[in-house]
Backbone as CSV, one residue per row, in Angstrom:
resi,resn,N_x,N_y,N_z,CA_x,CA_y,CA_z,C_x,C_y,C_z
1,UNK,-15.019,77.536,7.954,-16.343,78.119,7.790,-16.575,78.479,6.329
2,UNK,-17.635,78.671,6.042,-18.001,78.807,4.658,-17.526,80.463,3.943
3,UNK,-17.112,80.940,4.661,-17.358,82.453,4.742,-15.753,82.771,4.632
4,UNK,-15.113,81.606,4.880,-13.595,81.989,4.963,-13.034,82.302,6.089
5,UNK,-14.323,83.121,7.504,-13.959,83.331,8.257,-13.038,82.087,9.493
6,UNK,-12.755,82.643,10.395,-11.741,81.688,10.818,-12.728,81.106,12.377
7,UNK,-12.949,80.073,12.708,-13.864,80.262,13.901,-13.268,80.169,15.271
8,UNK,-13.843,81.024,16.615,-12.748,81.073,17.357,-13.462,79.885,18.273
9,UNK,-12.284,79.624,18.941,-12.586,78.361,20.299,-11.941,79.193,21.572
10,UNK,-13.473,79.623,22.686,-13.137,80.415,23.773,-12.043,78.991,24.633
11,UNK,-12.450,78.204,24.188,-11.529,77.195,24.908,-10.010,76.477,24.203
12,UNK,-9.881,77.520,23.944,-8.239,77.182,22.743,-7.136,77.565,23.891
13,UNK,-7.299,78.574,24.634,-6.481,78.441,25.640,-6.207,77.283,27.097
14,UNK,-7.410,76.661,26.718,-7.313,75.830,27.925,-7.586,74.497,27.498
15,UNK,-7.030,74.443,26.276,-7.224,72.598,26.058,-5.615,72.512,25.501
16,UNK,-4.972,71.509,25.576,-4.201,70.808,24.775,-4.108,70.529,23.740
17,UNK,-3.366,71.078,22.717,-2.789,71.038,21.196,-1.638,70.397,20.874
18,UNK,-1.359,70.700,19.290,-0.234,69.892,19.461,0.825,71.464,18.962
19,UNK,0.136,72.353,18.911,0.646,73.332,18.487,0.794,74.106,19.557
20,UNK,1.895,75.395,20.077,2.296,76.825,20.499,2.463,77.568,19.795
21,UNK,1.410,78.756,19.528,1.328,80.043,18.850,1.528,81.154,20.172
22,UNK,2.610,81.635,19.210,3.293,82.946,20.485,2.786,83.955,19.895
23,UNK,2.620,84.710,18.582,2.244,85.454,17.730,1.945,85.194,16.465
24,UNK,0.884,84.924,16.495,-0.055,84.011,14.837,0.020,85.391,14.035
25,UNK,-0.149,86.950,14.197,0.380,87.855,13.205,1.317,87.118,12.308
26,UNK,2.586,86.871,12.842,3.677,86.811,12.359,3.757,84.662,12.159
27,UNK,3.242,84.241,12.382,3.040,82.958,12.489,4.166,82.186,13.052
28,UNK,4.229,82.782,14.338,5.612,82.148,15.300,5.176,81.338,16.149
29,UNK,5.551,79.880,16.535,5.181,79.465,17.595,6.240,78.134,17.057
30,UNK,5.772,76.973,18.239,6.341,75.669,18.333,5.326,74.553,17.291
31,UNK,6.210,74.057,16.093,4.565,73.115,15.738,5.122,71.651,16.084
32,UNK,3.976,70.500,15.600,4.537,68.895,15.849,4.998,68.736,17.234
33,UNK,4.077,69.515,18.282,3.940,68.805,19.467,3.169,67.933,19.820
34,UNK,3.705,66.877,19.450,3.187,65.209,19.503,3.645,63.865,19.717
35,UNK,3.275,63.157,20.083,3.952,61.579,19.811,2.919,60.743,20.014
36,UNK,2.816,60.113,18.800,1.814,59.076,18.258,0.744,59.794,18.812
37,UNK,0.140,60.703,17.940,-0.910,61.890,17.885,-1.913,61.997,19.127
38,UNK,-0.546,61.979,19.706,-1.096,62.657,21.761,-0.367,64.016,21.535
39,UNK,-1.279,65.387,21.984,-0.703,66.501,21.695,0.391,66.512,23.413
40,UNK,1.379,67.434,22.707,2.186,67.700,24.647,2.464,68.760,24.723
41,UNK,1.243,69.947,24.495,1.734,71.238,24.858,1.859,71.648,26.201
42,UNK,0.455,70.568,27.016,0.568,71.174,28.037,1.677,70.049,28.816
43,UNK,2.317,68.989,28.203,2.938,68.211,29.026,4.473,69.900,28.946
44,UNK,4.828,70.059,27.507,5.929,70.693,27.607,5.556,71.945,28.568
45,UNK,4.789,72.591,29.080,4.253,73.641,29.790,4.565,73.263,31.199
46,UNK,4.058,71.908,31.473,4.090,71.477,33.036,5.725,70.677,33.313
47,UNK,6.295,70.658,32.006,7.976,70.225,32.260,8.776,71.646,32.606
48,UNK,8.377,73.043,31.963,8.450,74.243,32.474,8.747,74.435,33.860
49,UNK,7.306,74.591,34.366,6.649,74.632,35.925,7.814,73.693,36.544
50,UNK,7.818,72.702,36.290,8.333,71.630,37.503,10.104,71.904,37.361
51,UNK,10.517,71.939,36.045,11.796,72.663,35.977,12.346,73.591,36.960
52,UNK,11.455,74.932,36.616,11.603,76.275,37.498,11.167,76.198,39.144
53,UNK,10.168,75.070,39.595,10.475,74.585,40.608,11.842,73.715,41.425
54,UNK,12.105,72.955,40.375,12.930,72.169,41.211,14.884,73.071,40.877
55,UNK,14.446,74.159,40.135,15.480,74.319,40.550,15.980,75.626,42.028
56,UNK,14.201,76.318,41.482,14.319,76.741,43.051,14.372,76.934,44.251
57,UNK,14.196,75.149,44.489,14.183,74.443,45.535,15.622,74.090,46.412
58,UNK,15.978,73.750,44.613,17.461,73.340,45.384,18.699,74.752,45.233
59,UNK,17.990,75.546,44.667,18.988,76.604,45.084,18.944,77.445,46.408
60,UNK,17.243,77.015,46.414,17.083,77.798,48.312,17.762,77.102,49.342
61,UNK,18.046,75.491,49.015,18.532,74.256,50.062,19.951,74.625,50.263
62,UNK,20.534,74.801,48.698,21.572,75.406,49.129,22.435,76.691,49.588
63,UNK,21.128,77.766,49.374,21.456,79.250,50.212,21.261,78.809,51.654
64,UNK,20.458,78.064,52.240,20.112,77.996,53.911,21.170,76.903,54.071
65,UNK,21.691,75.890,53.950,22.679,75.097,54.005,24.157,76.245,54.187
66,UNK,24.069,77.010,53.618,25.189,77.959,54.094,25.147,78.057,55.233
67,UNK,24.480,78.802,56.131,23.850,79.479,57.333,23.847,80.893,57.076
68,UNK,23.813,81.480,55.723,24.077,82.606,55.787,22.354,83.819,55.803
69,UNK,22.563,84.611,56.289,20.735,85.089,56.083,20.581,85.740,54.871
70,UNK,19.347,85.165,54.809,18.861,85.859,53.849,18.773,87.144,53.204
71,UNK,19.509,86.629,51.792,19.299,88.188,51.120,19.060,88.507,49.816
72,UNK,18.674,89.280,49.283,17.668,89.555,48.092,16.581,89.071,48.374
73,UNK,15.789,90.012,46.986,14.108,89.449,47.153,14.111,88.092,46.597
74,UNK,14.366,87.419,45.973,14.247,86.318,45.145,14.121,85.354,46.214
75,UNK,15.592,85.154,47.068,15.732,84.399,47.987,14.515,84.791,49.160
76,UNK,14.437,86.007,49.589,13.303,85.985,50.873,12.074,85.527,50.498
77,UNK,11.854,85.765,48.655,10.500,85.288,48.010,10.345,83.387,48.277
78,UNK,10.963,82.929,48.020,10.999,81.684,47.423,11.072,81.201,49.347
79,UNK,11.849,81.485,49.939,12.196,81.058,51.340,10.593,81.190,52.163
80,UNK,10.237,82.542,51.680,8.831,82.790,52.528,7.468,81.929,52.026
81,UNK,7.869,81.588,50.593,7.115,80.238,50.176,6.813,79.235,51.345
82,UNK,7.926,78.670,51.311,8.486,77.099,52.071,8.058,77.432,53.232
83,UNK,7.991,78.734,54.196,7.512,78.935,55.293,5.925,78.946,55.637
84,UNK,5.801,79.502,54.304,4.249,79.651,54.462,3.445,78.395,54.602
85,UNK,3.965,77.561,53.613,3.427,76.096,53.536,3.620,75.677,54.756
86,UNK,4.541,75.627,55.288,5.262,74.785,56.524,3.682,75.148,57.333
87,UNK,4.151,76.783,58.089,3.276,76.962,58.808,1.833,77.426,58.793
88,UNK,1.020,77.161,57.350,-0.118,77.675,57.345,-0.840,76.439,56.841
89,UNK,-0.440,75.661,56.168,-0.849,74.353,55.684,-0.310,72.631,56.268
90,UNK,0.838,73.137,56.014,1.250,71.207,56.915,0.664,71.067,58.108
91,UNK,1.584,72.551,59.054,1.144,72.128,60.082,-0.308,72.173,61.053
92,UNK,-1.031,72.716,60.424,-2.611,72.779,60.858,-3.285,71.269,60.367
93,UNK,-2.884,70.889,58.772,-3.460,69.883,58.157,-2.872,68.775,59.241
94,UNK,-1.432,68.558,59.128,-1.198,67.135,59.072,-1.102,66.660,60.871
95,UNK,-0.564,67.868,61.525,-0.111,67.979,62.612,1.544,67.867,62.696
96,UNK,1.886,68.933,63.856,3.172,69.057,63.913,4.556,68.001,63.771
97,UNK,3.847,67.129,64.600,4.748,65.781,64.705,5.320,65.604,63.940
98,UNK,4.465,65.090,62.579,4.442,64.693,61.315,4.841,66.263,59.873
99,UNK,5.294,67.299,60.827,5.380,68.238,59.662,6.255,67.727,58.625
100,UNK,7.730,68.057,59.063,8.688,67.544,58.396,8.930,66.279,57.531
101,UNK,7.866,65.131,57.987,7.595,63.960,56.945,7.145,64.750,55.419
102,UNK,6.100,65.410,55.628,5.029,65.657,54.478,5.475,66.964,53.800
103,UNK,6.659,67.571,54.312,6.522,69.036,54.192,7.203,68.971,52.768
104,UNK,8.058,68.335,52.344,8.614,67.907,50.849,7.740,68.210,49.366
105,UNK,6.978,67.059,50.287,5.714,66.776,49.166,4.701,68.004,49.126
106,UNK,4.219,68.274,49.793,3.340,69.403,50.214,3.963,70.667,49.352
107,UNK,5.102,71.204,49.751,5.729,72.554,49.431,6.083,72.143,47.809
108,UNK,6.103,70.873,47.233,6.290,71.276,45.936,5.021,70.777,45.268
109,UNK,4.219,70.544,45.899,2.656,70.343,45.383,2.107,71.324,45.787
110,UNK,2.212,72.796,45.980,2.029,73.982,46.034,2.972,75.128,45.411
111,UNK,3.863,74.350,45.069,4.784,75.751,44.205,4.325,74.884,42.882
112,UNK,4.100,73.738,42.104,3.936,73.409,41.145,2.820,73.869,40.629
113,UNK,1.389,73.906,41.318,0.730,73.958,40.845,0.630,75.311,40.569
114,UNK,1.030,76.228,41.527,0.964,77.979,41.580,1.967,78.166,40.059
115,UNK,2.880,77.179,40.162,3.760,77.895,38.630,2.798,77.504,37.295
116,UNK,1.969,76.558,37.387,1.127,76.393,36.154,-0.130,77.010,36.367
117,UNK,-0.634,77.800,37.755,-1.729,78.761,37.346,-1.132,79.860,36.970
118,UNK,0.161,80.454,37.278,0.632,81.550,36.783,1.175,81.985,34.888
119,UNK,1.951,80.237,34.464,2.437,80.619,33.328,0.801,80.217,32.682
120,UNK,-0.456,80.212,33.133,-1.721,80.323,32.221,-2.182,81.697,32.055
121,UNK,-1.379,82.974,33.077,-1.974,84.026,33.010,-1.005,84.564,31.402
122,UNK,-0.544,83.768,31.149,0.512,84.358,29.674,-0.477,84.022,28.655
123,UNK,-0.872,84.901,27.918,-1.950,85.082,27.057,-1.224,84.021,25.436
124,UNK,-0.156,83.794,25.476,0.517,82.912,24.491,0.564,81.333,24.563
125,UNK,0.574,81.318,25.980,0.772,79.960,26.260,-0.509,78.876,26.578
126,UNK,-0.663,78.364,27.775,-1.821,77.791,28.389,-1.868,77.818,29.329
127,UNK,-2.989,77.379,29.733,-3.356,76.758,31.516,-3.432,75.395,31.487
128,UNK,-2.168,74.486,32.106,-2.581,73.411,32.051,-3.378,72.916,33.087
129,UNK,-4.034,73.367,34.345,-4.319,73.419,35.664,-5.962,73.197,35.033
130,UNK,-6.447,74.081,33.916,-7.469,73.831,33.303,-8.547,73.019,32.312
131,UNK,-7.030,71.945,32.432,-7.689,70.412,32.418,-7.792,69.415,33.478
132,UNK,-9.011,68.899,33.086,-9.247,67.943,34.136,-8.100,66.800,34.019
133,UNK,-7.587,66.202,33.055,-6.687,65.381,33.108,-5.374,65.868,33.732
134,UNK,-4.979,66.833,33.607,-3.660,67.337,34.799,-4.260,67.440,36.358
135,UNK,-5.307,68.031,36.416,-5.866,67.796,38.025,-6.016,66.794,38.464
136,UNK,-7.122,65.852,37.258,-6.990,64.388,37.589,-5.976,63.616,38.124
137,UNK,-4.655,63.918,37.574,-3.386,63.241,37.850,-2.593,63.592,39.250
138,UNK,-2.916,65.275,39.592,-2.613,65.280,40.833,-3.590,64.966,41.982
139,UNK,-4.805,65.045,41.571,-5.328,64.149,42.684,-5.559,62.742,42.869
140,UNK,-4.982,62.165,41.694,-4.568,60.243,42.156,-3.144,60.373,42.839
141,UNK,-2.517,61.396,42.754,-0.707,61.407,43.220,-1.149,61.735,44.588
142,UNK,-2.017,62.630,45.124,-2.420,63.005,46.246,-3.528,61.752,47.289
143,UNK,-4.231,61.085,46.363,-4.916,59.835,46.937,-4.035,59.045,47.329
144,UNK,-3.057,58.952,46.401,-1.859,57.440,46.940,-1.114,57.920,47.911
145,UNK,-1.102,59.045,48.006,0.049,59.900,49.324,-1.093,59.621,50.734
146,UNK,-2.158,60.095,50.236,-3.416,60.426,51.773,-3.163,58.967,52.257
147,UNK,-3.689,58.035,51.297,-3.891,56.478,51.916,-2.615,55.695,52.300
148,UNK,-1.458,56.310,51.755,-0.543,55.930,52.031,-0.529,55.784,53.243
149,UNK,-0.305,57.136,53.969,-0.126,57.620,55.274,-1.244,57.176,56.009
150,UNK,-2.743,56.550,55.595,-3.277,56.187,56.403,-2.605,54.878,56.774
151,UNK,-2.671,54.120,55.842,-1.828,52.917,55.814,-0.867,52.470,56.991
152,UNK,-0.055,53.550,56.860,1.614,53.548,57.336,1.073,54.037,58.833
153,UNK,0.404,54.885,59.390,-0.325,55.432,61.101,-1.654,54.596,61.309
154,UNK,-1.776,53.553,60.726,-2.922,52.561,61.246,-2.473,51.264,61.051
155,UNK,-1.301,50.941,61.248,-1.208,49.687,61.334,-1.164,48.728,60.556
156,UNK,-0.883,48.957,58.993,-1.183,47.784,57.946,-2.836,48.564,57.071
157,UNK,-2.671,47.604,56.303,-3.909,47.570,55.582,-5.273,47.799,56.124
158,UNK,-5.330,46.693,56.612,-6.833,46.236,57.141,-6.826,47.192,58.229
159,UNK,-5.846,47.683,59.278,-6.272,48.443,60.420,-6.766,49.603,60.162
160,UNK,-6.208,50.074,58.625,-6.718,51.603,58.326,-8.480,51.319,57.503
161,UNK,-8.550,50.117,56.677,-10.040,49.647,56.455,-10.793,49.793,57.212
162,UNK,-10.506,49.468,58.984,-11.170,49.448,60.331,-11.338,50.541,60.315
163,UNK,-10.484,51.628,59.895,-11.223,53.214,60.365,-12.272,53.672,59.724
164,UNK,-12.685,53.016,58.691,-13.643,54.036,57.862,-14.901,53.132,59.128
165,UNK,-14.717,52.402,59.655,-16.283,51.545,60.141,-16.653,52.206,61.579
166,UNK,-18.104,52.959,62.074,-17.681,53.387,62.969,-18.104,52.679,64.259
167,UNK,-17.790,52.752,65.224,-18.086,51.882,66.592,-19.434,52.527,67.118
168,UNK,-20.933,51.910,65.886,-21.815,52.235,66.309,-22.645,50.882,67.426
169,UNK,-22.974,51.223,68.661,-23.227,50.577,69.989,-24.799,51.396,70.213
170,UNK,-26.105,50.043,69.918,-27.240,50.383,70.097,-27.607,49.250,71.097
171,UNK,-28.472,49.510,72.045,-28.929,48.555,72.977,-30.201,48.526,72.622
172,UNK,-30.674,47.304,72.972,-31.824,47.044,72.794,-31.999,45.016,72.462
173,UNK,-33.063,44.513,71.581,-33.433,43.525,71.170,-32.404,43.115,69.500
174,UNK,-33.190,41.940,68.835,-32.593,41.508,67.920,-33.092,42.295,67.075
175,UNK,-34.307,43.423,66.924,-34.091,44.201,65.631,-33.481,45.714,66.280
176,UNK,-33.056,45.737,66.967,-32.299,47.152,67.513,-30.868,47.039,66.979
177,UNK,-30.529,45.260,67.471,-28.745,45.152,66.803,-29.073,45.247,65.494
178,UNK,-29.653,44.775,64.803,-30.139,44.660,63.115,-30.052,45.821,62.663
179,UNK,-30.713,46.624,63.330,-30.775,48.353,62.667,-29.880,49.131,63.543
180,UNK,-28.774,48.977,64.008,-27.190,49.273,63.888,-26.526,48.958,63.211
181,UNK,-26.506,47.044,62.958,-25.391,46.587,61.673,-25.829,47.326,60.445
182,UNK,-27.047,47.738,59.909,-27.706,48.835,58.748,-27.023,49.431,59.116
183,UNK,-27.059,50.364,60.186,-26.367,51.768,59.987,-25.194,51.838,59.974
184,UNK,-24.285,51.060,60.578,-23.114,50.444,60.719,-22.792,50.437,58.735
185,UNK,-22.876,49.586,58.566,-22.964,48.959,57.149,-23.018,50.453,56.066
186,UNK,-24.532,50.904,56.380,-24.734,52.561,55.430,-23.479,53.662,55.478
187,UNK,-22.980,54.048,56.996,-21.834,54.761,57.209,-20.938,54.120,56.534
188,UNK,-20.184,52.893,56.527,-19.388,52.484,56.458,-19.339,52.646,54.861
189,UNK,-19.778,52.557,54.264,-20.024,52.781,53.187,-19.849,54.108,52.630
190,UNK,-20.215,54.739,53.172,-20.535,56.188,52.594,-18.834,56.461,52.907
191,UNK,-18.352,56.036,54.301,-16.884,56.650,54.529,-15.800,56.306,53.466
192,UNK,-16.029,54.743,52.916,-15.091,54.543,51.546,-15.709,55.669,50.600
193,UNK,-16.696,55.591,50.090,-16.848,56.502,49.095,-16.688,57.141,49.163
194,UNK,-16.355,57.975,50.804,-15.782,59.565,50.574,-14.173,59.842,50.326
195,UNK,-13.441,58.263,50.501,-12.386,58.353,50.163,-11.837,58.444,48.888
196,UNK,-12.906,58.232,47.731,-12.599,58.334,46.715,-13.173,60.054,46.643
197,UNK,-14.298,60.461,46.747,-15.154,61.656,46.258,-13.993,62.689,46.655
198,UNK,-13.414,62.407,47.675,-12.787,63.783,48.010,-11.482,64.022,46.682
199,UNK,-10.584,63.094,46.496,-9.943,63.673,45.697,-10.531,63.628,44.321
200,UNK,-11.751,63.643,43.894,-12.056,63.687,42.971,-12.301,65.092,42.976
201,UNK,-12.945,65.585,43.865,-13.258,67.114,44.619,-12.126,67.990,44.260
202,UNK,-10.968,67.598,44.618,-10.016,67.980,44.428,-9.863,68.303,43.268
203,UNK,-9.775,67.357,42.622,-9.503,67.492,41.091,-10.812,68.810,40.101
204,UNK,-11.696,68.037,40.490,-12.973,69.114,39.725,-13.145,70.454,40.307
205,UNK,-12.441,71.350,41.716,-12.350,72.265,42.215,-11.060,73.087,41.582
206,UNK,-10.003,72.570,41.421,-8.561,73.201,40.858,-9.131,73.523,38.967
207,UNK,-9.873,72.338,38.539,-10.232,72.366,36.972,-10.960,73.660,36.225
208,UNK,-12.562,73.438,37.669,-13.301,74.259,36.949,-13.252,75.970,37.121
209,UNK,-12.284,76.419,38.430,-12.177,77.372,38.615,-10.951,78.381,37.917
210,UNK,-10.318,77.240,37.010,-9.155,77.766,36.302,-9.969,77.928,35.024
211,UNK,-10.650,76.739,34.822,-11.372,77.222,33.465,-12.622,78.171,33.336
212,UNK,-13.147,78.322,34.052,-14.173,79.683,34.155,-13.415,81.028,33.820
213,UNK,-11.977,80.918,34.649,-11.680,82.091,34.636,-10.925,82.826,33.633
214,UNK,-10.346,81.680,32.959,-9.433,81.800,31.647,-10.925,82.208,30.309
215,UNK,-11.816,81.225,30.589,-12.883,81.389,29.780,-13.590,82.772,29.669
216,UNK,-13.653,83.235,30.811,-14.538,84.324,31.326,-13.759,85.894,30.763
217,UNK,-12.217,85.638,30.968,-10.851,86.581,30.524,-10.969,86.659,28.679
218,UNK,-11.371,85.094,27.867,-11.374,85.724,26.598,-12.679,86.221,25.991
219,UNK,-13.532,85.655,26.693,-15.019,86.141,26.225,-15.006,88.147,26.439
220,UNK,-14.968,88.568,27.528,-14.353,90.010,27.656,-13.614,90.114,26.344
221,UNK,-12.554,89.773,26.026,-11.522,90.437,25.057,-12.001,89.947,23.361
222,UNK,-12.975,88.972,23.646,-13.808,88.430,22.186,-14.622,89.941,22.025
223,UNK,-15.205,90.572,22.479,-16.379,91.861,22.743,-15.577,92.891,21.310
224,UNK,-14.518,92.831,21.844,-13.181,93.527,20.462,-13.638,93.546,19.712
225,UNK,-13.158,91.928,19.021,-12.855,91.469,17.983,-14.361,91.477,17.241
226,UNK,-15.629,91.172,18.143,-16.841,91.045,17.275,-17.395,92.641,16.991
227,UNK,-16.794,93.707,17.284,-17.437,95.052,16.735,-16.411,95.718,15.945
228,UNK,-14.861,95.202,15.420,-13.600,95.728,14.936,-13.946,95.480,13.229
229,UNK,-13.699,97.057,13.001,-13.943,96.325,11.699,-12.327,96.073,11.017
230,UNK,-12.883,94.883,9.704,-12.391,94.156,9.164,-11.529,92.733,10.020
231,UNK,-12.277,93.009,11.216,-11.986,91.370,11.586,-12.907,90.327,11.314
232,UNK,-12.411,89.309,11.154,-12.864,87.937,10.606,-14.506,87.835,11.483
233,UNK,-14.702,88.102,12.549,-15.086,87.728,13.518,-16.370,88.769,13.764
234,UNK,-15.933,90.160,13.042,-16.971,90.979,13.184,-18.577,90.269,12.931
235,UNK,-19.607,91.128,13.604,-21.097,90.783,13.497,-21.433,92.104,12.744
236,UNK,-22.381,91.653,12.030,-23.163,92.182,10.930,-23.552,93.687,11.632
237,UNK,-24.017,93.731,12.755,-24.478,94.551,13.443,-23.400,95.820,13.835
238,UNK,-22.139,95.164,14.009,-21.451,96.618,14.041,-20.550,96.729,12.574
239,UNK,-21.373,96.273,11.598,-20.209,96.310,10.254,-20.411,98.400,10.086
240,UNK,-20.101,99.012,9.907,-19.901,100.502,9.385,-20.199,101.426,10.273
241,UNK,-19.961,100.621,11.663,-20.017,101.469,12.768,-18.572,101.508,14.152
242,UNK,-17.911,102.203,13.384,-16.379,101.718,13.944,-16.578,102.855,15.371
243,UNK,-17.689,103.289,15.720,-17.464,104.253,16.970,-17.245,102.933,17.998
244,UNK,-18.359,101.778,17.731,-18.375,101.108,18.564,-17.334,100.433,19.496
245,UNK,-16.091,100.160,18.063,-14.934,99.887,18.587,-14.126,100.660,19.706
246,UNK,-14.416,101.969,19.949,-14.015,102.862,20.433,-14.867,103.206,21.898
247,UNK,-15.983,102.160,21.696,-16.880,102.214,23.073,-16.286,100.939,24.044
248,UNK,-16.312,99.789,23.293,-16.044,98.371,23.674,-14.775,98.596,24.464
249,UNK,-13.528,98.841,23.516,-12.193,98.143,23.645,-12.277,98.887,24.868
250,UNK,-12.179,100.334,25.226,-11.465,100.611,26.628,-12.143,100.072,27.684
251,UNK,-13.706,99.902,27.575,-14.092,98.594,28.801,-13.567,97.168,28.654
252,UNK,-13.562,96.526,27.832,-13.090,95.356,28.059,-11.967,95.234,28.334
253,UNK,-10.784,96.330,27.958,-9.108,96.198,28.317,-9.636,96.655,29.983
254,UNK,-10.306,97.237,30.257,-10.145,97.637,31.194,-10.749,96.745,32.940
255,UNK,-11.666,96.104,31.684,-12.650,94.574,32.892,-11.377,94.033,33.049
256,UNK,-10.446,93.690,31.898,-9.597,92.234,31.594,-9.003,92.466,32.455
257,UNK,-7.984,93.789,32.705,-6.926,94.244,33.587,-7.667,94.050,34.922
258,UNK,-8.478,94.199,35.249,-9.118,94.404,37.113,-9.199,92.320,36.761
259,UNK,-9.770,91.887,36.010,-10.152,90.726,36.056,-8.882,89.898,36.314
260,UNK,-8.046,90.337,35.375,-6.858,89.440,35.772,-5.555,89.540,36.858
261,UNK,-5.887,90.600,37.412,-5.247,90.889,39.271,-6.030,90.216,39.847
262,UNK,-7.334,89.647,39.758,-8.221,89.042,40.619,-7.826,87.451,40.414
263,UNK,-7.547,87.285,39.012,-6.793,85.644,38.587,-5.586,85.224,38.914
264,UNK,-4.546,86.902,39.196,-3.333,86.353,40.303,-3.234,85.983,41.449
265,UNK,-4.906,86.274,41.997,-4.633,86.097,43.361,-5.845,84.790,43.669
266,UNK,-6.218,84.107,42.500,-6.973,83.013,42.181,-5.666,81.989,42.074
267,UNK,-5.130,82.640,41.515,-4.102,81.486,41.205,-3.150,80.801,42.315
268,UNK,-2.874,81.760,43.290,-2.406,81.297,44.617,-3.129,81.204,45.245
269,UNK,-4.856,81.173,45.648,-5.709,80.964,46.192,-6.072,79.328,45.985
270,UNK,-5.844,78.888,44.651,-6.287,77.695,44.323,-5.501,76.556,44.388
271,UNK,-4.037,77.367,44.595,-3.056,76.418,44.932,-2.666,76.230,46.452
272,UNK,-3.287,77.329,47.156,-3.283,76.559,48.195,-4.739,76.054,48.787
273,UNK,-5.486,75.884,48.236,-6.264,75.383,48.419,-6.323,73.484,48.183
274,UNK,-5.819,73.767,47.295,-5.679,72.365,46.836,-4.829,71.391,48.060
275,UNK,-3.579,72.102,48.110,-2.555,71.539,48.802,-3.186,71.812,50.469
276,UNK,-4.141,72.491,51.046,-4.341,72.582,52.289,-5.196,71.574,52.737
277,UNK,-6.470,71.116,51.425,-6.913,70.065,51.409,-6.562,68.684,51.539
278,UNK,-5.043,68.890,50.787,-4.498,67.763,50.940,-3.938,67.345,51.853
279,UNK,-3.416,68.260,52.869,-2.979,68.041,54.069,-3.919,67.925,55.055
280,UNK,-5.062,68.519,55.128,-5.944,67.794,56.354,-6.279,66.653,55.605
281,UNK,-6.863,66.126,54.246,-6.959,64.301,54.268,-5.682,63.540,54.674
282,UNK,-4.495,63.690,55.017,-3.517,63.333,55.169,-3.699,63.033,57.000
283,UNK,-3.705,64.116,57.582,-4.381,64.609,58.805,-5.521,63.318,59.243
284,UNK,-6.647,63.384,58.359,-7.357,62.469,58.832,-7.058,61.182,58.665
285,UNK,-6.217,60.916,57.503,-6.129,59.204,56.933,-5.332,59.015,58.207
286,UNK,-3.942,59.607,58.969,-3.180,58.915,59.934,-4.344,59.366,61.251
287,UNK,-4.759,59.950,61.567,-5.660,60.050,63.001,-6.821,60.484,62.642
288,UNK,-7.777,59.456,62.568,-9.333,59.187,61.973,-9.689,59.653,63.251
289,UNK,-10.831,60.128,63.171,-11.894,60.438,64.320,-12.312,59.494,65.061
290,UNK,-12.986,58.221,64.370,-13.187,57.366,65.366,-12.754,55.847,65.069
């Protein structure tokens, strides 16, 4: 800026850099996160998440592989995870039969995503959940899983194609069949396209509700910085009026704090949301309605 001042981006927390600033006071962070000038902060963020997942996976496999019961919180935490999924999401979505097929995939496509809405509540790091290109990616991983399984419970290819068409039966003359094969034809249509729309749904539902809320968390704590004096950032309007600072900060620390107990429980709200979704399209791709 012309002014020297420094300009802020409410969306610096929720995009991808090639940089990690832990404390810019002191100018500490990770720099030259890159390769061939693709930033990977949030790839190194979501190697985090999936880390601290998979190793708590297999350390729970191997506490219950004991037979021994459960003990500590850690273990009843992480155990009551895997249960919850089991029984509040697989098995309503996919149906019982089929729990144990899907329950793999499912339970770590719900602890993954919950560990990257959580390490976004770290005011140092990011949200990678708050790009569309990480959502994007789990809802093509989640499309190839849904159709999979339609695939694999309809018989081949073409038998699961047959499901989107529906067995519409009009009596009548030669323009009565005519304006069934239309409607025939219009549905049929609309049912592929919903096979794509939904996980797109997916994707733009996990994106925009992480980024509103991360957005919404620094705009509050921007309120500071624009009435503080001698920050970069101050407005003309509170320059030699430092009471103001003293009006602002304890509401906005105080919105942020109520705001962001409401983003912990966004954050496991959205992760299972995602993953509950994914289990009833799963649900429907193997036993279509009609």
């Amino acid at each position: 800026m012309a002014d020297g001042k420094k300009a802020i981006d409410p969306f610096e927390h929720v995009v991808d850099a090639k940089e990690l600033h832990f404390f810019d006071s002191i100018h500490f962070g990770l720099h030259g996160l890159e390769v061939g000038g693709i930033p990977l902060k949030f790839m190194l963020l979501m190697a985090i998440c999936a880390a601290t997942v998979a190793i708590s996976l297999i350390w729970l496999g191997r506490k219950m592989s004991s037979g021994e019961p459960p003990t500590g919180k850690l273990w009843n935490l992480i155990e009551y995870l895997v249960f919850f999924v089991r029984d509040r999401i697989v098995k309503p979505g996919v149906g019982e039969h089929d729990t144990n097929r899907y329950l793999p995939y499912l339970t770590t496509l719900f602890l993954f995503i919950f560990a990257m809405n959580l390490i976004g509540m770290l005011p140092f790091l990011g949200s990678p959940t708050a790009s569309i290109m990480v959502t994007g990616a789990l809802a093509l991983i989640s499309f190839v899983v849904i159709h999979a399984a339609g695939i694999e419970g309809n018989h081949g290819f073409k038998g699961y194609l047959k499901t989107f068409i529906p067995p519409i039966h009009i009596e009548g003359g030669a323009g009565m069949q005519l304006m069934g094969k239309v409607i025939t034809v219009g549905i049929a249509a609309l049912e592929y396209a919903t096979a794509f729309i939904r996980c797109i749904v997916l994707a733009v539902r996990l994106f925009a509700n992480m980024l509103a809320g991360h957005t919404v968390l620094f705009m509050i704590l921007l309120f500071i910085a624009l009435v503080t004096s001698g920050s970069p950032q101050q407005i003309k309007f509170a320059e030699g009026k430092d009471w103001m600072y003293y009006l602002v900060m304890p509401f906005s620390v105080t919105l942020v704090t109520a705001l962001s107990l409401l983003e912990l429980f966004i954050a496991g709200l959205q992760a299972f949301i995602f993953t509950f979704l994914t289990a009833v399209f799963i649900g429907l791709a193997k036993h279509p309605a009609h």
